[in-house]
N, C-alpha and C positions, 0 to 999 in steps of 0.2 A: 826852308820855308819860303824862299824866293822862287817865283816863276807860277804862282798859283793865283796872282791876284787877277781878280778880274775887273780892280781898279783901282787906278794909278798912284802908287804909292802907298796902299796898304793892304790889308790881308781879306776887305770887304767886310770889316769888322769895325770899319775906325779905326784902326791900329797899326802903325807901320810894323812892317815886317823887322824880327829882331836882326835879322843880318842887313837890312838898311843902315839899321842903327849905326852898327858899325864898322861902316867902310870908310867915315871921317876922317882926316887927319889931325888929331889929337892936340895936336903942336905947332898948327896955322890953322886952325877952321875956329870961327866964333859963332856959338850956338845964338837962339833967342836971349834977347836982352842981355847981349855981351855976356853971357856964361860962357867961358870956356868950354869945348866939346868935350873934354876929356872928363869935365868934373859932372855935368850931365848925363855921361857913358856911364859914370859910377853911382851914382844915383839912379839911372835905369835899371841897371844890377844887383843895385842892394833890393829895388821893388821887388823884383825877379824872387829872389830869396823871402823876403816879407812876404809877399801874394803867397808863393806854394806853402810857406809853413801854415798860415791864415787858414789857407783854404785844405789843408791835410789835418789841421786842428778841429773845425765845423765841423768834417766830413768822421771825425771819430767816435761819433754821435752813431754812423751806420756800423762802424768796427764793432763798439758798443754792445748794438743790439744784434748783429748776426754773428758774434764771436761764439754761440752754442751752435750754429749752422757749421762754421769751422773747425770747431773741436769734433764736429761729426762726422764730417770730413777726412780730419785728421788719424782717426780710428781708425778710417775704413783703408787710408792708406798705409796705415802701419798693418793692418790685420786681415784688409782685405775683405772684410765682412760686410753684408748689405746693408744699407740705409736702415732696417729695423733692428738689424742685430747691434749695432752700434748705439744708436739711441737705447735701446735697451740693458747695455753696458752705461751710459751716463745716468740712466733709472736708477739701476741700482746703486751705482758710487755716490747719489744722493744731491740734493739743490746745491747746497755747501760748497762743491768739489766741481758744480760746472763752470766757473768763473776761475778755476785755479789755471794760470798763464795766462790771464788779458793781461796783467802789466805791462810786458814786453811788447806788444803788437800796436797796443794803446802809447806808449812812449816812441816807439816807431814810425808809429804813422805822423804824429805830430813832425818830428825830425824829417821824416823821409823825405815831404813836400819840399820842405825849407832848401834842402842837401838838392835835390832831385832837378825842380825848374831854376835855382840859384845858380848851382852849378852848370847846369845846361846853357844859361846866358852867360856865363863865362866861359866859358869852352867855347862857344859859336866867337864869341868876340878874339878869342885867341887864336881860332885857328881862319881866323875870318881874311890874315892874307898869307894862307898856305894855297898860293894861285892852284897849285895841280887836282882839289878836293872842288870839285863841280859844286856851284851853291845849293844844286837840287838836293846836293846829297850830302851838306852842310849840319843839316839837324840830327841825320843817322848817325853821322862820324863822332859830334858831340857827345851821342848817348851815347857812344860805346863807350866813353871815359864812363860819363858819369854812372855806368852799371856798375862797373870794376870801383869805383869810389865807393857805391854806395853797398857794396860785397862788400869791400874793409871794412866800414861804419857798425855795418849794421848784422852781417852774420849772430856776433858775439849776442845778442840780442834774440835773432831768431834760433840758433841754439837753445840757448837758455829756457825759450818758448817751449819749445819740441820737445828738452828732456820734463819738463814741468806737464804738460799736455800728456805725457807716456805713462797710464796709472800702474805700469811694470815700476815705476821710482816712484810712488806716493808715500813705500815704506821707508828705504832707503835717504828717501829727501824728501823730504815732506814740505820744505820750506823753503820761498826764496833765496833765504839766506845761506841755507843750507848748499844747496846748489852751485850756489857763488863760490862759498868755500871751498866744496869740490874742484869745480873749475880753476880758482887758483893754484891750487896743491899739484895741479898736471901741467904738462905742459901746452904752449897755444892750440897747438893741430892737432892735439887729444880732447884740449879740454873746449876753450873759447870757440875757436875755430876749425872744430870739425867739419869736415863737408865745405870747405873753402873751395872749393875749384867749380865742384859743379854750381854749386850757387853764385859763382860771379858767373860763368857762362852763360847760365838763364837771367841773370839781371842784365848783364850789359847787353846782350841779343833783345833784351824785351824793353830797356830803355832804347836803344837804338830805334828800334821800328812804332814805339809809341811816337818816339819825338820825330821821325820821319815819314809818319804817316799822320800826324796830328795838324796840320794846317792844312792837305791836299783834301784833306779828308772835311774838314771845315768848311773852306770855299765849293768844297764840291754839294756840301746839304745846303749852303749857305744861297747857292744859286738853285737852286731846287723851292726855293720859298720860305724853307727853316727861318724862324727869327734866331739873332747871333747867340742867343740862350739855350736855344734848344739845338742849334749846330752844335753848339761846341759839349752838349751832354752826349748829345747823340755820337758826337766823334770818339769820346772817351769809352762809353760804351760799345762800339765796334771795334776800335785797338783794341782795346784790351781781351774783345772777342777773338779778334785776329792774334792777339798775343797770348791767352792762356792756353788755349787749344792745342797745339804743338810744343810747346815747353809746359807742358801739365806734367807728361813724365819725368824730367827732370825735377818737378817740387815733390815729385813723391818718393824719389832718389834722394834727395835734401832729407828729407822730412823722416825717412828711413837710418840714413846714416847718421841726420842729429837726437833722434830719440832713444840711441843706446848710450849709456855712461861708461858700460865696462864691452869687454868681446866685443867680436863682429869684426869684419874689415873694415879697413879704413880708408883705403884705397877706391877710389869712384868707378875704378873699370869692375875690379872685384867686387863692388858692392852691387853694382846694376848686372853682373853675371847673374848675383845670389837672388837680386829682385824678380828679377826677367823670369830662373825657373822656379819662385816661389809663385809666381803668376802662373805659370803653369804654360809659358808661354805664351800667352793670352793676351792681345792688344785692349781688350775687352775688361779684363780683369785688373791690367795696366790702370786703363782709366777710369776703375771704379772710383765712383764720389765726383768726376772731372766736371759734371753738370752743376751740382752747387757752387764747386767752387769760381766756376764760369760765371754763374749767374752773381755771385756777391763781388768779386773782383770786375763785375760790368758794373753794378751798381755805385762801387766804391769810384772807381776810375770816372765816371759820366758823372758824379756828383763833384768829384776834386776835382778835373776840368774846366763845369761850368762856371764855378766859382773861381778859381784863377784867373779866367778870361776875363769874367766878370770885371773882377777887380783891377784887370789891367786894362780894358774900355774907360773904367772910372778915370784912374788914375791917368789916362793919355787925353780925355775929355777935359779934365782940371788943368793939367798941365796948361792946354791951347787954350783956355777960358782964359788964362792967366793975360 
């Protein structure tokens, strides 16, 4: 996030840049008003965590209300089928059954935030004196952890989603609970943790480049005239434009492999052989549905954004008021 200001000492936001933070020395530097730096480093961190869950919490308001845009989505990538064929499959399974798997996504997202920018400022602060990691490239190296973190976390979750979201298991499992129990009775990488590899691939490649394109991407609308609100939606919503676009195939490889419970491979090369000629070969057919889901993951992303920044202007404004 450092080398983007275009003034002196912070991000052109009011806010010093998180790797400012921490290049202190912990153990001889004294923050304002005699605070130790180390104990302020940790308090910047815990915000860190506070701010993303905060603002991943608001924003489940838009999860909410396009979770029926997503399950349509979801159809079209298990099935392939157009935008009317799919909606016309949630006609008939009835009002009842279009809300069956928001739990998971809606617990999710809450978490995600928390896990996501939390994690991200400890990670930067840890690897903040790995001298050989260029500071430009400081926020990338971060997300690639926190992808692979937030894989472990949160797979077992989006599983759970996928097989509930598959009306091939409405009879089978009809219930959360149900499902639960299946899952335990198997094993992890059958049950929980199906599709583990390609779904840390596509998180840590897509945390990576959110968090290393998220502050160049800022000062750059920022100096353009944007006010710091509308920079920072607008930044979430071009990541995430930059980021759903080329890892779309991989969620529909995910989203494939976690919505069978029994058969199928299980294997990611074999499954995306089986995807590829059930697409017919078709790059086209690949990314049916990829426009919705671009457009509600810009939506979602530009709203958890502004709102995190938000709150971390607040909270660096109060601090100095102090």
């Amino acid at each position: 996030m450092c080398g983007y200001s275009s003034r002196t000492g912070n991000n052109g936001f009011g806010v010093p840049h998180s790797e400012g933070r921490r290049k202190m020395n912990s153990r001889h530097e004294v923050c304002k008003d005699e605070v130790p730096c180390a104990t302020q480093d940790h308090i910047a961190r815990f915000h860190s965590y506070m701010h993303g869950g905060t603002s991943s919490l608001l924003s489940t308001v838009t999860t909410l209300v396009t979770f029926p845009v997503y399950k349509t989505v979801f159809r079209q990538q298990i099935h392939s089928t157009l935008v009317r064929e799919a909606i016309a499959q949630l006609y008939r399974e009835g009002p009842w059954k279009l809300y069956r798997g928001v739990v998971p996504p809606l617990l999710v997202k809450t978490l995600q935030g928390t896990l996501l920018f939390g994690l991200q400022d400890t990670f930067m602060h840890q690897l903040s004196d790995v001298h050989f990691i260029p500071p430009l490239l400081l926020p990338a190296f971060a997300g690639l952890g926190v992808g692979m973190v937030e894989a472990l976390v949160f797979t077992p979750f989006e599983r759970v989603q996928n097989v509930m979201q598959n009306s091939s298991n409405d009879c089978n499992l009809p219930t959360l609970r149900s499902v639960l129990s299946r899952f335990r009775s198997e094993s992890l990488s059958s049950g929980f943790y199906r599709g583990l590899m390609p779904t840390m691939i596509r998180n840590a490649i897509g945390s990576s480049l959110y968090f290393g394109l998220k502050d160049p991407v800022q000062s750059m609308l920022w100096q353009q005239g944007l006010s710091p609100g509308a920079s920072s939606f607008m930044s979430g919503v071009l990541n995430s434009m930059i980021i759903s676009l080329p890892l779309y195939p991989l969620s529909v490889l995910v989203a494939n492999i976690q919505a069978q419970v029994v058969g199928g491979p299980r294997g990611a090369w074999q499954s995306g052989v089986m995807l590829w000629n059930s697409r017919q070969h078709s790059v086209a057919l690949l990314y049916r549905g990829g426009s919705l889901v671009i457009f509600r993951s810009c939506l979602t992303w530009g709203i958890t954004t502004a709102i995190y920044d938000s709150l971390e202007r607040h909270t660096f404004k109060a601090n100095n008021s102090k």
